[in-house]
Every structure is written in structure tokens, then in C-alpha cells.
N, C-alpha and C positions, 0 to 999 in steps of 0.2 A: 499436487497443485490442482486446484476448481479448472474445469476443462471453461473455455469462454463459451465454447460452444452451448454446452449447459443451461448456461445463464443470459448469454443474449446472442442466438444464433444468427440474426443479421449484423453479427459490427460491423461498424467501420473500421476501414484501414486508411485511412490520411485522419492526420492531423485537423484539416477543414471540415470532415467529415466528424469526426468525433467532437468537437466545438461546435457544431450544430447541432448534433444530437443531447449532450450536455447541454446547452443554452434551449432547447426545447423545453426538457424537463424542468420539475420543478424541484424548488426549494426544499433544503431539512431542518425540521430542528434537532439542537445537540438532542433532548431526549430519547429522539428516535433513534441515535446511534448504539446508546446502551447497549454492550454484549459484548458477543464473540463474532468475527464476520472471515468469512474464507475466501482468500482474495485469488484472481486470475489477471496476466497484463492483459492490456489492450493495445496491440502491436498499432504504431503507427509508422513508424520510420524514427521514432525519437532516439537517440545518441544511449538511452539506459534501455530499451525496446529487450529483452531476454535474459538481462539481470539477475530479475525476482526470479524468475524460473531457473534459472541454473543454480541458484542458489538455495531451492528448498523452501523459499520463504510460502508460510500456509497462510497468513493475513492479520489481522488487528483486532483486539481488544479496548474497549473504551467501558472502564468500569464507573464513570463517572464523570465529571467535568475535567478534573483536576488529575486524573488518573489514567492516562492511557497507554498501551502498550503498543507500540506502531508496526513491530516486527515481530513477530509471532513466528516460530517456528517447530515443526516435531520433536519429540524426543527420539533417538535413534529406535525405539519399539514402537513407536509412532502411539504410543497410549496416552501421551498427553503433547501440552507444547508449552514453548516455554519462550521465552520475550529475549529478545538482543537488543545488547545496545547501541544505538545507532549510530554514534560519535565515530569510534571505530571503522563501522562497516561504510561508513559513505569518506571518509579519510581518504582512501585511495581511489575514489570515483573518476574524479578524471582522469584518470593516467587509465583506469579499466575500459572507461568508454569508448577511448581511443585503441583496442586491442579488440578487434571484433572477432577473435576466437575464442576468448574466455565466455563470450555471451552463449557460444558454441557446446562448452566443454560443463559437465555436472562438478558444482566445487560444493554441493551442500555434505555430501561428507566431508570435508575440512572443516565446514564452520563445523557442523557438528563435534568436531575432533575439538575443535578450541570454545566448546560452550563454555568450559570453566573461565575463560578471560573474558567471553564476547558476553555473558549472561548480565543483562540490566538487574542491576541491584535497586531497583524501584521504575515507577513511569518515570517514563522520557518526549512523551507530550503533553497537551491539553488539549480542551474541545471549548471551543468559540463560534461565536458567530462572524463573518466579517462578511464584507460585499466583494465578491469577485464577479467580473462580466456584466456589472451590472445587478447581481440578486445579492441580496442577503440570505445565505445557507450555512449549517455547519462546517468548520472547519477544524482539522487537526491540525497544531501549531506545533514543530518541533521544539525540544527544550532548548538543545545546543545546535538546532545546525538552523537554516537561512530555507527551510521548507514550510509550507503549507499544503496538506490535503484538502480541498474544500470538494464538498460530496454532492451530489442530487439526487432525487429519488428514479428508478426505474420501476418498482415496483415495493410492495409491502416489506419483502425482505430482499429486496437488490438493489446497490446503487451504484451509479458510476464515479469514480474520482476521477479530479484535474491535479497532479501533484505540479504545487508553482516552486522550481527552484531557480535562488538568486543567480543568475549568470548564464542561463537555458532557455533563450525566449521562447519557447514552446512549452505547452503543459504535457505534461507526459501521465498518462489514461492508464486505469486499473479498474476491474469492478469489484465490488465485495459481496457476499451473500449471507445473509443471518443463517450462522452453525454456530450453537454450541454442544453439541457433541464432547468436544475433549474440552477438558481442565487445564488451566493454565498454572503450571508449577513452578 
């Protein structure tokens, strides 16, 4: 996983703190997302705050408007990554969230062990614009679940997400970093 530090060595750690720095920044359009981008969390205290990282996840691919891959993951020789689908993997989210030692514990060998069931059989988002806080920026719209990424910029190839999910009143913070490096299989 992208170390945070790497990419933006002052975070924040609250929730207020990262909703100001987010609502500082500016706007994206979907164009700029095009790519590969290697994601790291941004701890805030949110209920999914260790998730992504016990699980291996490497970040998102956005091949186009209509084409995007939200979960990105290695292949076990780490020579490429390959996309999960997310239906599945967020299924047992709240009963996980409430288990604050899974967040603890490495389970990205299991996914790995079950990429044959968990591998997205095409994209599982889209890329939109909508207005969140206020701005109109790119958003990644899940296909089947009740999420939204909407991103800002930090720099040329850095951005910060707000992931809004239905029933979370807080956005729960991720950055991404243009890599493409590995091939998506």
C-alpha cells in the first residue's frame, strides 16, 4: 500500500480536519482522473478507518467515463492488479466494522485466495460530475452499492477522496496518486 506519508506528510487526523482541507482544495474534472491511481487511507477515526489496508487494496482505475475499476488489487507476484468486485466485498461491512480486530489482522491473502469468486467480471463504477459541499467535482459512482468517491485535487498527480456512504454520516478519506506502473488484468 502508498505510505500517506509519501503523499501528503501533514494529514489530518479528524474528520474536521480533513473536511477543511478537502473543502480548501479545488475541483476535478472526470478527464483528469483517467488512469491508474495507488491509493493510501486517511485515518480519521471513521468506523472503515484500516479496512483498505488490511486488505491489500492497491487503488482505482478509471479507464474512462463509463469504465471504472474502484478496487484494485495485486496479483499474488505483485506483477499486475487485477479489480474486485465490490458487491461482495462491502456485503459484510457492517458486521466488519463493528469488529475492531479484523481492521487489526492482514486478510489480503484470503481475498487473494478467493480472487476467482471476488474478480469483477467488467467495471463496477462510473465517473460523474455532481456537487458535494458545495463544488461541482469528479465523482465515482458505485454501480450496485449506495457509494460516491468524489475527489479534489492536491496536486498534479495527488488527490484526496471523501467516500459518501448511505447510512455513515461522516465521509471516510483516502488519497490517490497517479501510477501506472502495473497492468490491470
Amino acid at each position: 500500500m502508498l505510505s500517506l506519508a509519501e503523499v501528503l506528510p501533514d494529514a489530518p487526523t479528524s474528520t474536521a480536519d480533513a473536511l477543511a482541507l478537502f473543502d480548501s482544495l479545488p475541483a476535478v474534472e472526470p478527464e483528469f482522473m483517467l488512469g491508474t491511481w495507488h491509493g493510501a487511507e486517511l485515518p480519521t477515526g471513521h468506523p472503515l478507518d484500516g479496512m483498505l489496508e488490511a486488505s491489500g487494496w492497491w487503488g482505482k482505475q478509471f479507464r474512462d467515463r463509463e469504465s471504472v475499476h474502484p478496487l484494485l488489487f495485486p496479483t499474488a507476484d505483485g506483477s499486475a492488479l487485477w479489480a474486485l468486485n465490490p458487491l461482495p466485498a462491502f456485503t459484510g461491512l457492517g458486521v466488519a466494522t463493528r469488529i475492531p480486530a479484523l481492521k487489526r489482522r492482514n486478510f489480503a491473502g484470503t481475498i487473494a485466495a478467493l480472487r476467482p469468486v471476488l474478480q469483477a467480471r467488467g467495471p463496477k463504477a462510473r465517473l460523474r460530475t455532481t456537487r458535494y459541499r458545495g463544488v461541482d467535482s469528479a465523482t465515482m459512482i458505485y454501480d450496485q452499492l449506495p457509494i460516491n468517491d468524489v475527489f479534489r485535487r492536491l496536486d498534479d498527480d495527488t488527490l484526496l477522496g471523501a467516500m459518501d456512504l448511505r447510512g455513515i454520516t461522516k465521509p471516510y478519506f483516502f488519497v490517490l496518486h497517479r501510477d501506472g506502473s502495473l497492468r490491470v488484468v
